[in-house]
N, C-alpha and C positions, 0 to 999 in steps of 0.2 A: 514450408507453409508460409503462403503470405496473408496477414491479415487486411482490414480495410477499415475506414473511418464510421464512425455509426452515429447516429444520433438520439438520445431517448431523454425520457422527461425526467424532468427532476425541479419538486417544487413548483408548479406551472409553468415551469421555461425547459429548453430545449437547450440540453448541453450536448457534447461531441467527446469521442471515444475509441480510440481503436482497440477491435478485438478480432482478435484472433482463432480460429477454431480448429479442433480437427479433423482430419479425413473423414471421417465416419461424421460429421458434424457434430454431437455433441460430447462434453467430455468434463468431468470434474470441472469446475467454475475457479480461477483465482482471479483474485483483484489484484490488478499491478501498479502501485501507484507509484509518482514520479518521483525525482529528484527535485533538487530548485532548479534544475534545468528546465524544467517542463515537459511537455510530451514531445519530447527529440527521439533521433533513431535509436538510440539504443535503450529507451524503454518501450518503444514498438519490436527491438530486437527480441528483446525478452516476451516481449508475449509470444511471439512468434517460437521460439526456441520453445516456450509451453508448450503451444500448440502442435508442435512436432512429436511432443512425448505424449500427447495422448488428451491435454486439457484444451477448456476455451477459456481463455486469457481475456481482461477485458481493462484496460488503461483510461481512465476518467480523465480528460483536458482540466486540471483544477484550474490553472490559468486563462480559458476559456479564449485560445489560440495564440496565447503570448507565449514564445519561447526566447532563450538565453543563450549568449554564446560567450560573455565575459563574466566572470564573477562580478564584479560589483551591481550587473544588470541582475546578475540571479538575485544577487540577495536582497536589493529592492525586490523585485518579487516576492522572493519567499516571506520578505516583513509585512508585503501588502495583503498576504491570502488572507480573505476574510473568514475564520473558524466557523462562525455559523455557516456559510454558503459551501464553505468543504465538506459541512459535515449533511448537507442536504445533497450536495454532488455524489457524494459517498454511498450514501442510502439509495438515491436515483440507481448509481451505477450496476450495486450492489442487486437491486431488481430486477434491472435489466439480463443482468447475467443470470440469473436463475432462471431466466425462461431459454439461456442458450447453454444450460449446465444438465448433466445428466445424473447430479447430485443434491439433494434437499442441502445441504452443508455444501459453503463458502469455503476457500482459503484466502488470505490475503497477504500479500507479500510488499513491501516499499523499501528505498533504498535512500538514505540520507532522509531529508525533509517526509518522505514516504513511507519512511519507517516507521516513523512517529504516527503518524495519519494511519498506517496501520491497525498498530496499537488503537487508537480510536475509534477508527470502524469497529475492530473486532470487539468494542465496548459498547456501540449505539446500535448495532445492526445484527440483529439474532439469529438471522444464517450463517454469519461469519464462523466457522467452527475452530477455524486454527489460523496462526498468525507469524510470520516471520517477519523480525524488525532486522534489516540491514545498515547496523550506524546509525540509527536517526535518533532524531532529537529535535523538538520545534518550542522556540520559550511561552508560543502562546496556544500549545494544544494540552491539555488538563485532562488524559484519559481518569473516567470512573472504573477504576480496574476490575472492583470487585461485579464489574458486570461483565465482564470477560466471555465469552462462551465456548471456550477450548484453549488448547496448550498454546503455548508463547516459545517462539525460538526468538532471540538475538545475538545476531553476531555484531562484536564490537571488535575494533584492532587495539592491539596493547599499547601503540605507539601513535595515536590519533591526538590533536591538538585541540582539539575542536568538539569532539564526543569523546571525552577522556575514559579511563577504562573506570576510575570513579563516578562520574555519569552513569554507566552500563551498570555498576555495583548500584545505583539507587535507583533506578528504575527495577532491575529485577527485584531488589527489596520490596521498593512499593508494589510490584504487582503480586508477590508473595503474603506480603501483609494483609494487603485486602484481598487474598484466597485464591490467588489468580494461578498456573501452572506454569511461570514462566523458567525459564534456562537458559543462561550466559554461559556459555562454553569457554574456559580460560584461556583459551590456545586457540588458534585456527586450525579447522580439522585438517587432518592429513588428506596429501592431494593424490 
């Protein structure tokens, strides 16, 4: 399944998007948000691999066509994203994909910086029903957990420098505390 680029509103402006669908065209809805890489090929790979199993995948350009190829360029980025315009990009994207989901309920999934942004959406945006954080963590994203609208998975590595496995221990805390369903898996599942 190859996806394509799309455009839809968000806010009164026009952001950019690849989504992915499937054969039958529509299919359970996930959000797939970026790394601080930005929207590079392997978070259009991922949607695309959704969409193979059966969902329509839909990746929000939060960098609004800047992508990264050195870390120190990602992580300007990632310091630049402006929270309020992610989190109106988010709700945008978040729309759009409902009308190409074959389910009232959202999922959302992010990876690194995306994970965290996850976590968010699945706090501002009431379709969101379920959420998987991959590693992420952003210093200036402040999810309201206790508005959560479904179960939280996070995967975290035990030996990460950066998203320590203590990060991971206080994020599932906070999202517990304010009543949230989330779960840190101690181990990486068996492959």
């Amino acid at each position: 399944m190859a996806g394509r680029m799309v455009e839809f509103p968000s806010n009164g402006r026009t952001i950019h998007g690849y989504l992915a669908t499937p054969a039958q065209g529509k299919g359970p809805g996930v959000l797939v948000i970026q790394e601080w890489w930005g929207l590079v090929g392997h978070i259009k790979n991922v949607c695309d691999r959704f969409a193979a199993e059966g969902f329509s995948a839909l990746a929000p350009d939060l960098y609004h066509g800047k992508v990264a190829s050195e870390p120190d360029e990602a992580n300007k980025l990632f310091m630049a994203l402006h929270i309020g315009e992610a989190e109106k990009d988010l709700a945008g994207a978040a729309k759009y994909l409902a009308g190409h989901s074959s389910s009232t309920k959202l999922g959302a999934v992010g990876f690194c910086m995306g994970g965290q942004l996850a976590l968010f959406a699945g706090c501002i945006e009431p379709t969101i029903g379920a959420v998987v954080d991959f590693y992420g963590v952003h210093p200036n994203v402040k999810p309201d957990y206790s508005r959560l609208g479904g179960p939280v998975l996070g995967l975290f590595a035990e030996k990460d420098a950066f998203v320590t496995p203590q990060t991971a221990r206080e994020v599932e805390a906070a999202i517990k505390k304010a009543g949230g369903s989330g779960r840190r898996p101690s181990r990486p599942p068996p492959m």
